[in-house]
Each structure stands twice: as structure tokens, then as C-alpha cells.
C-alpha positions as CSV (number, residue, x, y, z in Angstrom):
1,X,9.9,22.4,-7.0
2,X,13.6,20.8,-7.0
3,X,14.3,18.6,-10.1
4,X,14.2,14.7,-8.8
5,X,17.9,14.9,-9.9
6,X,18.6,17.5,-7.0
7,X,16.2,15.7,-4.3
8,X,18.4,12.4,-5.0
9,X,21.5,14.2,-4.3
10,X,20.0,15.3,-1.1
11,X,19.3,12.0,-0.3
12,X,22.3,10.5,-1.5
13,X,24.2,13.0,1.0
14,X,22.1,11.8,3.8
15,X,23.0,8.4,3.2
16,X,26.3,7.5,2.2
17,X,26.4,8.4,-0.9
18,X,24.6,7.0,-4.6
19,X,26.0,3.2,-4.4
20,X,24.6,3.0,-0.5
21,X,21.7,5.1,-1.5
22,X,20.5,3.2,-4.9
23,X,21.2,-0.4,-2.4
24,X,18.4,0.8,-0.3
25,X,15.9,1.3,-2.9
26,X,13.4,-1.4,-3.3
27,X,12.0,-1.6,-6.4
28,X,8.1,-3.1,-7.8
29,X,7.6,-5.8,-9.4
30,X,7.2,-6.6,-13.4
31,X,3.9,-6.2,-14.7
32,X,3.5,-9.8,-15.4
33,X,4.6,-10.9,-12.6
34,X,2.5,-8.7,-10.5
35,X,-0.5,-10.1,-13.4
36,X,0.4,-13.8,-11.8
37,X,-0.4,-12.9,-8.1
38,X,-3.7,-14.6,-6.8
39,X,-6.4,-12.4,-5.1
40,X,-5.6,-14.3,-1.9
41,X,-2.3,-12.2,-1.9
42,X,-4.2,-9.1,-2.4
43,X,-6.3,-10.1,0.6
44,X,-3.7,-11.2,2.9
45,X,-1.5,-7.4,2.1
46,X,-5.0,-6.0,3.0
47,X,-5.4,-7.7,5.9
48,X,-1.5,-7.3,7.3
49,X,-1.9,-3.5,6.8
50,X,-5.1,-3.1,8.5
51,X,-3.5,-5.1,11.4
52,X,-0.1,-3.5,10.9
53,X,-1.9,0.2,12.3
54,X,-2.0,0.8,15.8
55,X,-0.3,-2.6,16.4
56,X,3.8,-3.2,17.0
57,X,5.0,-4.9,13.3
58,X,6.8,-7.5,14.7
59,X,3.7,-8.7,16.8
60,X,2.1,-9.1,13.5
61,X,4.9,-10.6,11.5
62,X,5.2,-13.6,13.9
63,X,1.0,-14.2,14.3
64,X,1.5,-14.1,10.3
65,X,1.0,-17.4,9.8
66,X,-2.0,-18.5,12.3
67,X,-3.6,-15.5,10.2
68,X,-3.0,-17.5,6.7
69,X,-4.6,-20.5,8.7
70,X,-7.6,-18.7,10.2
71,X,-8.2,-17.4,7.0
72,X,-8.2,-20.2,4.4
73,X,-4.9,-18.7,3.1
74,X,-7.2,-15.5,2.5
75,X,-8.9,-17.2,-0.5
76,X,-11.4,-14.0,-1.0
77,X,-14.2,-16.8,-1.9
78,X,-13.9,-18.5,1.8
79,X,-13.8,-14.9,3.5
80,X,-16.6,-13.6,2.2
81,X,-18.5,-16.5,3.3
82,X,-17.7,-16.1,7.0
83,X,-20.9,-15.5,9.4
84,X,-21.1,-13.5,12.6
85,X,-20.5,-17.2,14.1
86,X,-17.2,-17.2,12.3
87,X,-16.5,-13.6,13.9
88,X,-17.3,-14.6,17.1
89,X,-14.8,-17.2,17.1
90,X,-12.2,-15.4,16.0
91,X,-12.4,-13.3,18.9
92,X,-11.5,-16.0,21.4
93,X,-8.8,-17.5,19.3
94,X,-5.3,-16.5,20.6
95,X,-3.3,-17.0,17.3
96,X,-4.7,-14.0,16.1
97,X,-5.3,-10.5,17.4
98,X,-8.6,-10.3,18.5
99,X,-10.1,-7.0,17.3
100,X,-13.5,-7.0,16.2
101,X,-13.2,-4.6,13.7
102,X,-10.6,-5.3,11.5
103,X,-11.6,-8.8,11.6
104,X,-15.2,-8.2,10.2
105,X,-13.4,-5.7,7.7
106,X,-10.9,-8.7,6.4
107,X,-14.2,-10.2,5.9
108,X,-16.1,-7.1,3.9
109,X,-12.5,-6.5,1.9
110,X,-12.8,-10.2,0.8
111,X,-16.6,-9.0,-0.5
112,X,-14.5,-6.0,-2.3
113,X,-12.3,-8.5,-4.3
114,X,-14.7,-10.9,-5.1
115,X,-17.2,-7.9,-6.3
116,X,-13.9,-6.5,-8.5
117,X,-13.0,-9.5,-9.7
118,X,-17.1,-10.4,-10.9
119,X,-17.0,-6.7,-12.8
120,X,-13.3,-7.5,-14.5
121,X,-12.3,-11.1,-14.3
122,X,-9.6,-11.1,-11.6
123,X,-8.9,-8.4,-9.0
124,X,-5.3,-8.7,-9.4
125,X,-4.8,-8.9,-13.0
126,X,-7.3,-5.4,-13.2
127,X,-5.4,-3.6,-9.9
128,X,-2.0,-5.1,-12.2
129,X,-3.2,-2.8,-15.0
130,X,-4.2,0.0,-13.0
131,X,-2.0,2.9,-14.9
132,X,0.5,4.2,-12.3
133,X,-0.1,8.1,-13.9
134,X,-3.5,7.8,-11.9
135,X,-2.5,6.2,-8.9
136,X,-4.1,8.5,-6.6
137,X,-7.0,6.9,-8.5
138,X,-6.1,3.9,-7.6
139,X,-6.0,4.8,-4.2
140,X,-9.4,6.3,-4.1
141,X,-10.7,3.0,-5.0
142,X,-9.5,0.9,-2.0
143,X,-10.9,3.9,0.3
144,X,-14.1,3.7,-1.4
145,X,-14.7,0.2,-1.5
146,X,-12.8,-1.2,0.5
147,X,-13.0,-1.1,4.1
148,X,-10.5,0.7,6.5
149,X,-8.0,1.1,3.4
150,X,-7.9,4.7,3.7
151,X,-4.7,6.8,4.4
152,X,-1.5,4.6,5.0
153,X,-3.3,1.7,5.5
154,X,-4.6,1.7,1.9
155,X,-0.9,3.3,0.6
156,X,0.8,0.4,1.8
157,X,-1.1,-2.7,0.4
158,X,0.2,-2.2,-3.4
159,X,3.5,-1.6,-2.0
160,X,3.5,-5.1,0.3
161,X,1.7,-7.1,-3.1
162,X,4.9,-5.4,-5.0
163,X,3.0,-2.8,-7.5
164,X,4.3,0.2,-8.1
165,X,3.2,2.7,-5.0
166,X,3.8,5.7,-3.1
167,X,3.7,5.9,0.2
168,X,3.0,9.4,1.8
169,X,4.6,8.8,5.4
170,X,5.5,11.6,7.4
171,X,8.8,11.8,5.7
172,X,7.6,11.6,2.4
173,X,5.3,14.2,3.4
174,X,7.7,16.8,4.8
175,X,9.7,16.6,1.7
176,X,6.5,17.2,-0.6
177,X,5.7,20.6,1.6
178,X,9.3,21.7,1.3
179,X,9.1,21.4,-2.5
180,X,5.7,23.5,-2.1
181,X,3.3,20.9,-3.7
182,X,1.3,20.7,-0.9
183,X,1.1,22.6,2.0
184,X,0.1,20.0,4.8
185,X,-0.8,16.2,4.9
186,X,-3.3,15.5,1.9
187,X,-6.3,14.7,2.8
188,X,-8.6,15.8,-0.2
189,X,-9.0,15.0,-4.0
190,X,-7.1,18.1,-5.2
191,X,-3.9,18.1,-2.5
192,X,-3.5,14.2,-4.3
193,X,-4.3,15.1,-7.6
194,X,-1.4,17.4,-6.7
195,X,1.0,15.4,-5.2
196,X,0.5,12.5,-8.2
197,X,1.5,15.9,-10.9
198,X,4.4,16.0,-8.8
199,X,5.5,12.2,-8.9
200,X,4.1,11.8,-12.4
201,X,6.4,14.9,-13.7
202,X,9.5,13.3,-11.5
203,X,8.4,10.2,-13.0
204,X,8.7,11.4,-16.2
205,X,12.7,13.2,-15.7
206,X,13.8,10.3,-14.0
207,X,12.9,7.2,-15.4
208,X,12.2,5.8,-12.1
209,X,9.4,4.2,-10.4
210,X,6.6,5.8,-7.9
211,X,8.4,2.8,-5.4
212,X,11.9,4.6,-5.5
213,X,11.0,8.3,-6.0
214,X,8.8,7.4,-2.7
215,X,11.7,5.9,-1.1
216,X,14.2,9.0,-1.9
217,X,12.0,11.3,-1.0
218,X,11.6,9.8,2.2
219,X,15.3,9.3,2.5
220,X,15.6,13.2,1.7
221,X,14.5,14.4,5.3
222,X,14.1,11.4,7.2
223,X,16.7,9.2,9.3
């Protein structure tokens, strides 16, 4: 497995160079300020990355904000209360995009964060905490609990809310086999135990965050 050092120099000749490559990193957010964001945000990332699969981004982006509207501004407490009536409306009203199934699972996802935040206070404050050494962990948890969170889907909600993430995307992915620590897409408990070793020990040499180790791996075999 290539130091993080080499696999940024990779990138970095991919891209420009170090000053273009280090201007396209973006990079999480402080720990208290990630503390600070409501649930409702947490809900609403959910809910834009459930809708974000199998649907054109920009189609998404610009029904954004009927969403916060149909949704009470995702306040979890208001979600979870919705009834099959609720549904049913939803699936003749234009200003959102009317699939049954991810709009009953914005609903059981609300359920999640008000059950999480009922066991430790707030949602946000204990997904905040979550140590970012066990983030595979982390992940684990929306696919368990939540509901269609799994794979990217899942990935991408701490990285919209701003925590520290990876993202295994194709590119990400390709550059993870070519360094042997896996040897095809993870889908089990040991391939991620594996690839968090990897970003953990990278981590560790770089001083850098799972957000831009993710983002320069990516940037190492992708466009």
C-alpha cells in the first residue's frame, strides 16, 4: 500500500499540481460546529440523498425547497407524525418527486432520529461525537436503522451535514483495489473494517481528514 504522501502526488499530477489540487479539497466542519446543527438538518441530508439516487441532481437541487416546505423544514418530531393520509398526498403533489418509497422512508428515518436522539439527548450532537477511527461504525448504524441509508446513499449524508466522511465512489474504490486493501467494492463487515485500517493509518501519516484523503483518492484515478 502507497504512503498517502505518494497517492497525493499522484493526484496532484492529475490535476494541476498541489496549489490546484489542495483548492479542490473540501474540508468538514469543526466539531462544535457540526455539535450546533439541528436534527432537522440531519433529516433533510437524509432525505436529499435518498432522493439524489436514481434521480438527475439538479432535478433535486431545484425541488429543494418545496421539499423543506412539504416537510415542516424536516423537523424529525413533525415527520414522524405523518399518517398514510399524509403519504398519500404527497404522491399527487408536483413540488416534490412523487416516489412512494423514499417518501415513507423520509418518514421512518425521522422515527430513527427521534429514537437516537430519546437514547442520547440529541441525534446530532451524538452522530457529532461519533469517533471518525470507527467510522465504518458509524456507517453501519444509518444502514441498520435507518432506512434506505445503505451504500452511497448512507456515505454521503455526513459528508452533505459537513462531518468528517468517506465516500467510497467508484473512483475512490478503484484506487483502494490498486493499493490492494480490498479486492472489489465492499460490501461486508470485514472488506470495511479494511478499508477504515487503511484511511485510519493514512489518517494517522498525514494529518488530514477522512473528507480530503477521500477526495484525493478519488482525484488519484478519476477525471
Amino acid at each position: 500500500m502507497r504512503s498517502f504522501e505518494e497517492i497525493f502526488e499522484i493526484a496532484a499530477a492529475r490535476h494541476g499540481g498541489t496549489t490546484t489540487l489542495e483548492g479542490l479539497l473540501s474540508k468538514p466542519l469543526p466539531i462544535e460546529e457540526l455539535r450546533g446543527i439541528g436534527d432537522d438538518r440531519w433529516l433533510s441530508a437524509m432525505a436529499k440523498c435518498l432522493f439524489q439516487a436514481g434521480f438527475a441532481w439538479k432535478v433535486v437541487d431545484a425541488k429543494w425547497p418545496d421539499f423543506e416546505t412539504c416537510f415542516h423544514g424536516f423537523n424529525p418530531a413533525a415527520v414522524a407524525a405523518f399518517t398514510d393520509e399524509d403519504i398519500e398526498g404527497l404522491l399527487s403533489d408536483r413540488r416534490v418527486i412523487r416516489n412512494g418509497m423514499k417518501l415513507k422512508a423520509v418518514v421512518q428515518n425521522a422515527a430513527f432520529l427521534r429514537e437516537v436522539a430519546a437514547e442520547h439527548g440529541s441525534a446530532s450532537t451524538y452522530f457529532a461525537d461519533w469517533p471518525t477511527e470507527t467510522h465504518a461504525d458509524f456507517l453501519a448504524l444509518l444502514a441498520k436503522r435507518g432506512s434506505r441509508l445503505g451504500a452511497l446513499t448512507g456515505q454521503r449524508v455526513p459528508r452533505w451535514v459537513g462531518k468528517d466522511a468517506y465516500v467510497l465512489s467508484q473512483d475512490v474504490v478503484a484506487r483502494l483495489i490498486a493499493e490492494n486493501v480490498i479486492d472489489k467494492p465492499p460490501g461486508g463487515k470485514r472488506a470495511m473494517m479494511a478499508v477504515q485500517e487503511a484511511f485510519n493509518m493514512w489518517r494517522a501519516e498525514s494529518g488530514r481528514s477522512l473528507t480530503e484523503i477521500s477526495q484525493v483518492l478519488a482525484r488519484s484515478t478519476g477525471p
